[in-house]
PAKEVEX-199823 format. One record per atom (N, C-alpha, C): y negated, z, x; residue in one letter. Coordinates in steps of 0.02 Angstrom, whole numbers, padded with zeros to 5 digits, always signed. Example, Ala and Ser with C-alpha at 12.3 -4.5 7.8 and 13.67 -1.06 7.14 Angstrom:
+00284+00390+00660A;+00225+00390+00615A;+00165+00390+00660A;+00112+00354+00642S;+00053+00357+00684S;-00002+00394+00645S;
! end
This chain:
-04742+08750+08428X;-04812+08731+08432X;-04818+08655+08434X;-04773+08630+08470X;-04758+08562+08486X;-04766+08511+08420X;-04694+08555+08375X;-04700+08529+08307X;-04764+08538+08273X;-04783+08591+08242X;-04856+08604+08223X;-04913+08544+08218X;-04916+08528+08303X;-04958+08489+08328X;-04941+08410+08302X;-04900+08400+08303X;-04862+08338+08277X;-04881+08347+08195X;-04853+08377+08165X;-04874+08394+08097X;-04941+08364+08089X;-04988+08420+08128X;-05061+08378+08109X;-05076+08324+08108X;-05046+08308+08190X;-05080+08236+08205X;-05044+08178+08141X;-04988+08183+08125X;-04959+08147+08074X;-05005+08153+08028X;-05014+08201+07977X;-05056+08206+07922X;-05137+08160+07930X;-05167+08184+07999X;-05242+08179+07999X;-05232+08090+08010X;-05172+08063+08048X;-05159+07980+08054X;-05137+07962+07969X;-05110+07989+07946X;-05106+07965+07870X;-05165+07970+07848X;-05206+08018+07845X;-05269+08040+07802X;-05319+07983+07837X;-05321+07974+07883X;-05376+07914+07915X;-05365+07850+07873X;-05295+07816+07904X;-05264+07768+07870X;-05292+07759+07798X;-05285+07806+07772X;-05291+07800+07676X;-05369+07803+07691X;-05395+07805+07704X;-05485+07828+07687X;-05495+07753+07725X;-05471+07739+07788X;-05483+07666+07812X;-05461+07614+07766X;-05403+07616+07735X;-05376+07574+07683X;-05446+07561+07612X;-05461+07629+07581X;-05497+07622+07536X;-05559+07599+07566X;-05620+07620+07636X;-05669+07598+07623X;-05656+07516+07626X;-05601+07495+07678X;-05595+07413+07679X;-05587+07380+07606X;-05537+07409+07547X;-05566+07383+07493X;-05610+07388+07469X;-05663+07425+07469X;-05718+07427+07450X;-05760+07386+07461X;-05758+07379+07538X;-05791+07306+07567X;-05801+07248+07555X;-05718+07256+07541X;-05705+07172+07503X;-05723+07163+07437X;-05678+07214+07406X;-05720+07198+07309X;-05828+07192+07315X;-05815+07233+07378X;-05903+07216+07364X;-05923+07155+07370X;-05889+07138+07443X;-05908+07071+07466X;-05898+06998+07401X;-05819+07019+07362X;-05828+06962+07305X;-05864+06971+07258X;-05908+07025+07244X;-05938+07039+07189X;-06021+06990+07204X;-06011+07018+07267X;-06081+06983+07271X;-06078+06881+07278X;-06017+06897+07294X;-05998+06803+07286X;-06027+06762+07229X;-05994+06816+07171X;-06011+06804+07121X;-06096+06792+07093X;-06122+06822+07125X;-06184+06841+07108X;-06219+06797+07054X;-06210+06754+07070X;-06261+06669+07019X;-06215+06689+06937X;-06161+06697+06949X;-06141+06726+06842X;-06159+06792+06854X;-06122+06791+06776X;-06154+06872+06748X;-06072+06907+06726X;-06070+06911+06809X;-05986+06925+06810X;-05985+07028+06813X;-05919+07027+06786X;-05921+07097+06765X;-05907+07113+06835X;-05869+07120+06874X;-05845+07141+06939X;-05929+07185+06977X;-05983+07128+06976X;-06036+07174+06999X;-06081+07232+06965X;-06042+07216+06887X;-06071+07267+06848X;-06053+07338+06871X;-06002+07339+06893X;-05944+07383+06900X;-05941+07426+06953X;-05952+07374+07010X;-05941+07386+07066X;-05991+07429+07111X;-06066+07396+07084X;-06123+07411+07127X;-06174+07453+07054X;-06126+07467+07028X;-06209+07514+06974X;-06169+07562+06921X;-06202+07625+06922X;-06174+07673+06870X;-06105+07644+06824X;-06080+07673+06805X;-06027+07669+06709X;-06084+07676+06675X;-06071+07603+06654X;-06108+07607+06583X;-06186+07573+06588X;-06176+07569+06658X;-06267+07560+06668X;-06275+07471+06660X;-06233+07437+06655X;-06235+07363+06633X;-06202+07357+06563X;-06213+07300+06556X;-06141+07303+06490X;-06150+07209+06478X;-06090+07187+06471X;-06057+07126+06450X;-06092+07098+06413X;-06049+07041+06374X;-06081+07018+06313X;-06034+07056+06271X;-06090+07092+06206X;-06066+07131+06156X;-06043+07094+06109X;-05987+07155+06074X;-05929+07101+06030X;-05954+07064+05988X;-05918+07047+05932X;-05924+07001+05893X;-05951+07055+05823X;-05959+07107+05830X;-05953+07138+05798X;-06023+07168+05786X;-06081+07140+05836X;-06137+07162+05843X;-06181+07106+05794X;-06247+07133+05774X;-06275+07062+05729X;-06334+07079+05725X;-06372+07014+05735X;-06456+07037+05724X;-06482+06967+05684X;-06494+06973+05607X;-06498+06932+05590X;-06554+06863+05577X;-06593+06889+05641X;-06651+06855+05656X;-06669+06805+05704X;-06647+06738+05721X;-06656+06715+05771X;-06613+06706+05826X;-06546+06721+05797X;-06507+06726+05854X;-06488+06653+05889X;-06482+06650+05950X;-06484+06599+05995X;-06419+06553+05989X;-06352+06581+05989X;-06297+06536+05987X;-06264+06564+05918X;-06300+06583+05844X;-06275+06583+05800X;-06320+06557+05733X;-06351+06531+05769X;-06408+06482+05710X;-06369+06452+05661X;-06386+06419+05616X;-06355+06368+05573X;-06372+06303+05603X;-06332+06250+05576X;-06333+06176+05582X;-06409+06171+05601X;-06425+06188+05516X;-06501+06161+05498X;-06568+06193+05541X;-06565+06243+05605X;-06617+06295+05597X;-06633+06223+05676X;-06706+06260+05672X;-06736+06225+05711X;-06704+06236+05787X;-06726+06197+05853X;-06704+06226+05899X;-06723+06271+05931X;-06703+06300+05984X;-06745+06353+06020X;-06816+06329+06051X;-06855+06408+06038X;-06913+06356+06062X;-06927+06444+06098X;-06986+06420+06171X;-07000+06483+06203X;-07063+06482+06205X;-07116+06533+06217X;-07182+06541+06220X;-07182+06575+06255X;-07215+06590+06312X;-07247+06642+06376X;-07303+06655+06390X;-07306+06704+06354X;-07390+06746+06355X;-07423+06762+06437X;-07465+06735+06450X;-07488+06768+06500X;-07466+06702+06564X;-07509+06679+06595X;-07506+06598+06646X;-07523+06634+06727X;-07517+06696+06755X;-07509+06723+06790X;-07461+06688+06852X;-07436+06708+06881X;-07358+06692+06929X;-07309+06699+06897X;-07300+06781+06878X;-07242+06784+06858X;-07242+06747+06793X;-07281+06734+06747X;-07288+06687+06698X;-07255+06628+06716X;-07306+06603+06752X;-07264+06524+06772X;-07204+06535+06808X;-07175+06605+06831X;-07090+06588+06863X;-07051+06592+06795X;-07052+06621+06743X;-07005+06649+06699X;-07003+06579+06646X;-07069+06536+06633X;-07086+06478+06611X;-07032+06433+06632X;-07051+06422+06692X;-07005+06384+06743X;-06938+06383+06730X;-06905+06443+06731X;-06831+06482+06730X;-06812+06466+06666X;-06843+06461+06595X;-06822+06429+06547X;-06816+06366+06541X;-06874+06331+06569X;-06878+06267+06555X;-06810+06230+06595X;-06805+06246+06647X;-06746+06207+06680X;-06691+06212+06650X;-06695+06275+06591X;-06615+06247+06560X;-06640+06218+06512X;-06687+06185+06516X;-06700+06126+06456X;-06712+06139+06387X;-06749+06207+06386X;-06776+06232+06338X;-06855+06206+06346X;-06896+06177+06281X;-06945+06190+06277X;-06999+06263+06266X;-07045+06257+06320X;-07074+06332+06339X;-07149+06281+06332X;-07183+06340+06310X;-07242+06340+06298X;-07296+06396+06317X;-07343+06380+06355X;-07392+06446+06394X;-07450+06451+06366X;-07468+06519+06348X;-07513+06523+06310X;-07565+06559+06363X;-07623+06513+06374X;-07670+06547+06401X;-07731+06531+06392X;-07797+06558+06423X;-07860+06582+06399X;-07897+06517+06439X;-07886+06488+06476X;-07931+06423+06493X;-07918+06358+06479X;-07955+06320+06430X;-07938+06262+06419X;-07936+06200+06476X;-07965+06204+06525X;-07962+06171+06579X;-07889+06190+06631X;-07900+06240+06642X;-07816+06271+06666X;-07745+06235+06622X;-07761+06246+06552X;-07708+06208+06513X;-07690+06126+06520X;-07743+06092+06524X;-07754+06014+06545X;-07724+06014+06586X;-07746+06060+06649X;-07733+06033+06713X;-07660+06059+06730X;-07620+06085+06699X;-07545+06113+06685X;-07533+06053+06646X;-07543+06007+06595X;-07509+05968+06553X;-07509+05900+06570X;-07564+05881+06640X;-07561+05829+06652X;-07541+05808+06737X;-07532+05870+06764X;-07518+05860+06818X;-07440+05900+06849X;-07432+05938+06794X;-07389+06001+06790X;-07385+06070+06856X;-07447+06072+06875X;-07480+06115+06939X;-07519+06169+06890X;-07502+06227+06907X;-07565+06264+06913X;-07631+06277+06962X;-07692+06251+06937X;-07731+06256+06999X;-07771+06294+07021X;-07720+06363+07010X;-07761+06423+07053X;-07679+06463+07066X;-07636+06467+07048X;-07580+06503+07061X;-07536+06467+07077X;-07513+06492+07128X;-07430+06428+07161X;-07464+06374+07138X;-07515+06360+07172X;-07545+06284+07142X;-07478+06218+07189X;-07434+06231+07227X;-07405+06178+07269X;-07344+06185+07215X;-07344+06226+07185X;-07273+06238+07150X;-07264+06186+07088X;-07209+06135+07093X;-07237+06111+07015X;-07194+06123+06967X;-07216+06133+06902X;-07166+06145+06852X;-07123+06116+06808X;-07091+06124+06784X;-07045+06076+06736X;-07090+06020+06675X;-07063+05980+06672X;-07099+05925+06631X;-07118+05977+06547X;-07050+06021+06558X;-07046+06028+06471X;-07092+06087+06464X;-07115+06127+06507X;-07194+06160+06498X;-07237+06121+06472X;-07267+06155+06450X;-07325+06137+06417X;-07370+06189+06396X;-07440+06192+06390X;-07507+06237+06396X;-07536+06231+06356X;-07555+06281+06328X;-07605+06284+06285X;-07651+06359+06250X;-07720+06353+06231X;-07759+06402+06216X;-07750+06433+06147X;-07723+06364+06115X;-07717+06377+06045X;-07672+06461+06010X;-07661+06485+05982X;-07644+06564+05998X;-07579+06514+05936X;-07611+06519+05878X;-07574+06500+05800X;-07505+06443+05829X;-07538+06397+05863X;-07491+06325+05886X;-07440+06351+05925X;-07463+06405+05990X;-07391+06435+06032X;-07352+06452+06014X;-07380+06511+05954X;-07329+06557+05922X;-07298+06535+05862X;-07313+06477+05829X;-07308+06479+05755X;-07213+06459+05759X;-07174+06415+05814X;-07124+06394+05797X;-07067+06432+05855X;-07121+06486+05891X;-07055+06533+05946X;-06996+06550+05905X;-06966+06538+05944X;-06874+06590+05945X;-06891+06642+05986X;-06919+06658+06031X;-06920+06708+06091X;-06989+06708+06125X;-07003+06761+06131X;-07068+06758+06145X;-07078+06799+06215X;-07088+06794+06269X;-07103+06818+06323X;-07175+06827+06346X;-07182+06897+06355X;-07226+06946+06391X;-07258+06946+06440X;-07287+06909+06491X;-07299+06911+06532X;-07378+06923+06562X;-07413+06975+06517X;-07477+06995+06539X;-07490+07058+06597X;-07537+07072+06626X;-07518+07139+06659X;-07526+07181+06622X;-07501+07246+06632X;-07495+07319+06580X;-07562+07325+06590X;-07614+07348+06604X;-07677+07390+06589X;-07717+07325+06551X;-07692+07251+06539X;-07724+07208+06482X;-07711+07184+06435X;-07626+07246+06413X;-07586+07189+06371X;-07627+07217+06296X;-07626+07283+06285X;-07667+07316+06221X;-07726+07296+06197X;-07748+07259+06226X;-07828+07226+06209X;-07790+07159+06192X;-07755+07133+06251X;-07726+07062+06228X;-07689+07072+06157X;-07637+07103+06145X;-07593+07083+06101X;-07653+07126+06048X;-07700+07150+06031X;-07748+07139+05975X;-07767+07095+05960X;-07789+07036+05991X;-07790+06963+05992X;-07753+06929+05984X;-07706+06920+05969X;-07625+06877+05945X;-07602+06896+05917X;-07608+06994+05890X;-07548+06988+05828X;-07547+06975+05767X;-07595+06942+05739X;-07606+06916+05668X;-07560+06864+05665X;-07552+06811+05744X;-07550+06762+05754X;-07467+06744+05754X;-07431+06822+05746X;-07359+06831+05787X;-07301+06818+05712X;-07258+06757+05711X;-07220+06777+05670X;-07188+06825+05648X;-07167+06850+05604X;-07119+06927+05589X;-07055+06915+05627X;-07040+06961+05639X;-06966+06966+05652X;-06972+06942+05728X;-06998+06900+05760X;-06969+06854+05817X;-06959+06893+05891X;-06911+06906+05912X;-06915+06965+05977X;-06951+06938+06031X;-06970+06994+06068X;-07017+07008+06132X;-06981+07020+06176X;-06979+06980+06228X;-06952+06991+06292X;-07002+07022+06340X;-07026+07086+06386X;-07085+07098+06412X;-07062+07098+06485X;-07099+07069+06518X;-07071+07056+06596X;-07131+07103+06637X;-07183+07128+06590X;-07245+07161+06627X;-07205+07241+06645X;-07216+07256+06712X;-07205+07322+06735X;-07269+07356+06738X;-07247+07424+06755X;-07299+07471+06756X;-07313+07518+06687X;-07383+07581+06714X;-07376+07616+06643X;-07442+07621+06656X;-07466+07607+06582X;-07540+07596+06567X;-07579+07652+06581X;-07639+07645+06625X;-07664+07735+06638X;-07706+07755+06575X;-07720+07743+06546X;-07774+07774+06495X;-07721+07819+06465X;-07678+07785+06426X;-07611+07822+06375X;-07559+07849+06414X;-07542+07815+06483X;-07474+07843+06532X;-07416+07819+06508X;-07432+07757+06456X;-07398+07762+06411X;-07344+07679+06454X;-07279+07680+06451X;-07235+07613+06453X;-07237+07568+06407X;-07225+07516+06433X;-07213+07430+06400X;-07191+07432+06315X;-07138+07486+06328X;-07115+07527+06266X;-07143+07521+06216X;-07199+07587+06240X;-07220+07618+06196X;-07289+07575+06165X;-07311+07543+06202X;-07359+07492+06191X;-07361+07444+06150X;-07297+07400+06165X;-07275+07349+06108X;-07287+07375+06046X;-07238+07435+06040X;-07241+07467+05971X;-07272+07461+05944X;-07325+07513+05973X;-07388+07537+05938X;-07432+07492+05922X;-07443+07428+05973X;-07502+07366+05926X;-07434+07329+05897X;-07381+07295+05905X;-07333+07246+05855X;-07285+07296+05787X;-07272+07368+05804X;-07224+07384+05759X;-07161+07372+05787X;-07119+07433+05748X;-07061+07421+05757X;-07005+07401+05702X;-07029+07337+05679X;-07004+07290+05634X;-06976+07215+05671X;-06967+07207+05733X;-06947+07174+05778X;-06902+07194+05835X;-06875+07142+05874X;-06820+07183+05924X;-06859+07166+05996X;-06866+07223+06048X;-06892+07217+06093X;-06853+07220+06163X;-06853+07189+06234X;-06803+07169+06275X;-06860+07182+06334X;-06832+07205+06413X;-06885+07206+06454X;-06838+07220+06505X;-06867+07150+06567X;-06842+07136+06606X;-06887+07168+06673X;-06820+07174+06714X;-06836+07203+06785X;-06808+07204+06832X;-06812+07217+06893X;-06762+07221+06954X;-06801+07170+07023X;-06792+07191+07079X;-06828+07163+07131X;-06839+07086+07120X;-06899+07046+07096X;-06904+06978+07094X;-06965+06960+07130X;-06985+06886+07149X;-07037+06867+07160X;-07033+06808+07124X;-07104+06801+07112X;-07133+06727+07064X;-07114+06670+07103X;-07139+06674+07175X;-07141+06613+07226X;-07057+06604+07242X;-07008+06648+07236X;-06956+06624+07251X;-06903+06611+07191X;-06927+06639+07139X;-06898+06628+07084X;-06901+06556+07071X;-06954+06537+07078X;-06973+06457+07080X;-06934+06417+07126X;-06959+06433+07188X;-06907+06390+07258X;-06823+06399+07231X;-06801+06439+07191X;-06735+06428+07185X;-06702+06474+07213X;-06737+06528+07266X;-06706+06591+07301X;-06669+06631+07258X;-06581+06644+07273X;-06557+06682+07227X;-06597+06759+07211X;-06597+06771+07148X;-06628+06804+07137X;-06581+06849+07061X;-06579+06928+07045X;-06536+06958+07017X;-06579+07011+06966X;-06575+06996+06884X;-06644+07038+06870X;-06589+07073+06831X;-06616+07135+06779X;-06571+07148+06719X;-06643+07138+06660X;-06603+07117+06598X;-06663+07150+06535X;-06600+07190+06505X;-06653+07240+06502X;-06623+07309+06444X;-06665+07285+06395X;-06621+07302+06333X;-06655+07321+06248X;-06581+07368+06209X;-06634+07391+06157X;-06604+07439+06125X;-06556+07388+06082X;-06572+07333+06088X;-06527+07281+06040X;-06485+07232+06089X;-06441+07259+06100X;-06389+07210+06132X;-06373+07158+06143X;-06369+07116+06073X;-06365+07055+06048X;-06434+07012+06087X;-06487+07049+06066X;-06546+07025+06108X;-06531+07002+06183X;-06528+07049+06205X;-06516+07067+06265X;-06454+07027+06315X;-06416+06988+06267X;-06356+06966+06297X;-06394+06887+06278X;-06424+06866+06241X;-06449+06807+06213X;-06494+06789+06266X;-06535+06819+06261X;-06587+06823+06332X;-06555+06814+06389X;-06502+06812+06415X;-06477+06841+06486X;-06448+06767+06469X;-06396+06734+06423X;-06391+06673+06419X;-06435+06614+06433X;-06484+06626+06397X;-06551+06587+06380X;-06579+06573+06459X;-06585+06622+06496X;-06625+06612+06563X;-06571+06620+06630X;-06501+06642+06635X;-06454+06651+06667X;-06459+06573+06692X;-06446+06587+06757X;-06444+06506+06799X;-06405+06497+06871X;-06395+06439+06919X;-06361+06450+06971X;-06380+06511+07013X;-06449+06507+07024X;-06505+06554+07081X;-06530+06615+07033X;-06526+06601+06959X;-06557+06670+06930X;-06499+06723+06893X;-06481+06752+06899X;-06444+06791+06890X;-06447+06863+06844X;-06449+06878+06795X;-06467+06907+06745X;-06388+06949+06697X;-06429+07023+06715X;-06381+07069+06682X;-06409+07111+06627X;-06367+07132+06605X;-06392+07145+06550X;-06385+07236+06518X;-06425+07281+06490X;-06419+07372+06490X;-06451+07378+06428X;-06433+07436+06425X;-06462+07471+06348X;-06519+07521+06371X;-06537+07528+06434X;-06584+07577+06462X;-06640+07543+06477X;-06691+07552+06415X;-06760+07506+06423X;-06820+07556+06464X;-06795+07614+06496X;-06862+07636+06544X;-06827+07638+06607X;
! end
């Protein structure tokens, strides 16, 4: 019986051991994953979210021959950004480009609001203390925002974007992708960001839509902050995550756009 008892206790001290061993690595790979947090390091892809539910930058083998961000030619113009919609989250995602020294451009509905963004670089009704990057810039004009985008970002609310984007899409180059940062599902149709784009732009363009716990006000202050954009186009999707990826913003990247 003696032995027996020994037997167990041996086994159940091994079996602890190994289960104590694994959750402590776990701990730790968690703990460096999140170290990592500011790149768009695979370790947290891995670590903290489904197989499969992130994904890298896609090979070389992927191609979208429209606009792509680090495969332009010599001659093509530079990147240029436009952000629909002068909201908060508007002016955080504005912001988040401009500091990597991309020219961004905000397209919105008050000409006095635009002034007072181009000459003071304040918005003066939203995060009015917040100020923005020099390389913003405002304007009502619809034709002037859009006419020279590389990337065009979304930022209206869902129950106004279908009335809005009837009003701008004459205005919308072909081809140029949509980044949509607006959440929610429209009540009239029930319908997602998705399905919306589509249906007023077509699906003759590549579409990208970002998400994950953010705020406008801290996105701005610099608070680390961790989003993903999914699109059905990869290449997009990994371009984008370049384009706005930063010390404090942190951006992953999925093929699961709902």
């Amino acid at each position: 019986m003696g032995e027996i008892t020994f037997t167990l206790w041996h086994h159940s001290t091994i079996g602890s051991l190994f289960v104590g061993l694994v959750l402590l690595s776990n701990i730790c790979f968690t703990a460096e994953a999140f170290a990592f947090l500011p790149s768009r390091s695979n370790i947290i892809q891995t670590s903290l979210l489904p197989n499969n539910a992130l994904n890298s930058r896609p090979s070389s083998s992927s191609s979208r021959p429209i606009n792509t961000l680090y495969m332009k030619a010599s001659n093509s113009p530079p990147v240029r950004v436009t952000v629909m919609g002068g909201g908060n989250f508007g002016l955080a995602l504005a912001s988040v480009v401009a500091k990597k020294g991309v020219p961004t451009t905000l397209l919105l509905r008050s000409d006095e609001v635009a002034a007072e963004i181009n000459e003071s670089h304040r918005h003066p009704r939203y995060m009015s203390d917040i100020k923005l990057p020099r390389t913003v810039r405002a304007t009502t004009d619809t034709k002037a925002a859009l006419a020279d985008a590389t990337f065009i970002i979304h930022a209206v609310p869902v129950q106004y974007t279908r009335a809005f984007l009837e009003t701008v899409k004459d205005d919308m180059p072909a081809g140029v992708p949509i980044l949509s940062a607006s959440k929610g599902i429209e009540t009239s149709s029930l319908g997602f960001m998705a399905d919306i784009l589509k249906e007023c732009l077509g699906e003759d363009r590549s579409y990208a839509f970002l998400s994950g716990p953010s705020f406008a006000r801290e996105i701005c202050e610099g608070v680390a902050t961790a989003v993903v954009i999914a699109s059905e186009d990869l290449m997009l999707a990994d371009e984008l995550a370049d384009l706005m990826a930063g010390e404090h913003f942190a951006v992953f990247t999925s093929r699961d756009v709902m």
